[in-house]
C-alpha positions as CSV (number, residue, x, y, z in Angstrom):
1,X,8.6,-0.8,12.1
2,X,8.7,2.2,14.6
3,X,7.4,-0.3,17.6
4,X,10.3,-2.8,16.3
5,X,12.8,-0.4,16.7
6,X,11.8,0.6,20.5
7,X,11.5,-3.1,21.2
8,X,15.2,-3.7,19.7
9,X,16.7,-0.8,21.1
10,X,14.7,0.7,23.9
11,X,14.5,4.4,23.1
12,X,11.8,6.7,22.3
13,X,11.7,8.1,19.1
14,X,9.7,10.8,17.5
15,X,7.8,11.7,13.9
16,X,7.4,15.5,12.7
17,X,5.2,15.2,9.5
18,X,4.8,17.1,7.1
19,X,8.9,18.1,7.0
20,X,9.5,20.6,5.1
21,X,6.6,22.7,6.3
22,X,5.3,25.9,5.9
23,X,5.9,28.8,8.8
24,X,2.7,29.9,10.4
25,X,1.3,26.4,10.0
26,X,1.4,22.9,12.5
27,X,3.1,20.1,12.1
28,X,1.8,16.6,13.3
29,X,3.8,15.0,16.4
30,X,4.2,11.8,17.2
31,X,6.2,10.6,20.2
32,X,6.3,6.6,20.8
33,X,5.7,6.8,24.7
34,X,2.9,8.0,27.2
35,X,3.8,10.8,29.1
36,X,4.5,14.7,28.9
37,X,6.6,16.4,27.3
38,X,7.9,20.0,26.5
39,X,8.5,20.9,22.7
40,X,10.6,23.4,21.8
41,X,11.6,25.2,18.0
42,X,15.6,25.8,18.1
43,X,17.4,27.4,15.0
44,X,21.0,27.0,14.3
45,X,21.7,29.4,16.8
46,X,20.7,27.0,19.6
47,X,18.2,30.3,20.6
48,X,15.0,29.4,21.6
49,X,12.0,30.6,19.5
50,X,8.7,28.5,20.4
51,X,7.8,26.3,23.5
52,X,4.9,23.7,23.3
53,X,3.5,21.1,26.3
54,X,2.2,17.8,25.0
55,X,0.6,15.2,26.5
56,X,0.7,11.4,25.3
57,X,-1.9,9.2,26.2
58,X,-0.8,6.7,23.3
59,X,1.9,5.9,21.4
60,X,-0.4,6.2,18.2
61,X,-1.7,9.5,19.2
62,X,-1.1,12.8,17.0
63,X,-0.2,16.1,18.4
64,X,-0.2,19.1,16.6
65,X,3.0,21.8,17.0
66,X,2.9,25.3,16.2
67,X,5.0,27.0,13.8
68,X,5.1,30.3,14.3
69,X,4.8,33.0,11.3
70,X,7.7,35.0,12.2
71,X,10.4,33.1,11.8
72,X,12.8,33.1,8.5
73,X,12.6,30.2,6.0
74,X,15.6,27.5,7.1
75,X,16.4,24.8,9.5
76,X,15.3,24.6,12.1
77,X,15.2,21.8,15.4
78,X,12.3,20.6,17.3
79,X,13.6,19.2,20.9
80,X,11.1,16.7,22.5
81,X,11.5,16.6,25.9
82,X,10.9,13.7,28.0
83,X,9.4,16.2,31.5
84,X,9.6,12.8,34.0
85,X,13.5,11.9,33.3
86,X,14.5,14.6,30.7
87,X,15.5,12.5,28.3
88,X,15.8,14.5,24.9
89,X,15.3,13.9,21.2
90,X,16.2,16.2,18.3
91,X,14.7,16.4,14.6
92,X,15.8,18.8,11.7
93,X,12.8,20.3,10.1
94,X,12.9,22.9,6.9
95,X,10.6,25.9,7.3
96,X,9.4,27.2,3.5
């Protein structure tokens, strides 16, 4: 369904699995396009708390993120950042 919906509309998209998740732990990433990529942890603040480079060599291909332990239970939003046009994508993950 994911491929289908890049094919229809043309965009990258991304999964974060498991959401929520648990501070201190990683979360699986999944980006639909080769390349590489910063990943970055925002609260709802907009500040800045954890930065992450990726590469993709496949659209299939898992990536772990870091979650670090010292941040409060919330909201939170991981920015996927496309490093060759800097094209961005934004998903809401809850921290437990």
């Amino acid at each position: 369904m994911k491929s289908l919906v890049y094919k229809i509309f043309g965009k990258e998209s991304i999964s974060i699995f498991p959401n929520p998740t648990t501070k201190g732990k990683v979360v699986n990433l999944m980006v639909n396009s080769k390349g590489n990529y910063y990943v970055e942890l925002i609260n709802d603040k907009s500040v800045l708390l954890h930065t992450q480079q990726i590469h993709i060599n496949n659209k299939e291909e898992i990536n772990l993120f870091n979650i670090p332990s010292n941040i409060r239970e919330g909201n939170y939003f991981i920015k996927v950042i496309n490093k060759l046009n800097n094209k961005e994508f934004i998903k809401t993950i809850k921290v437990q």
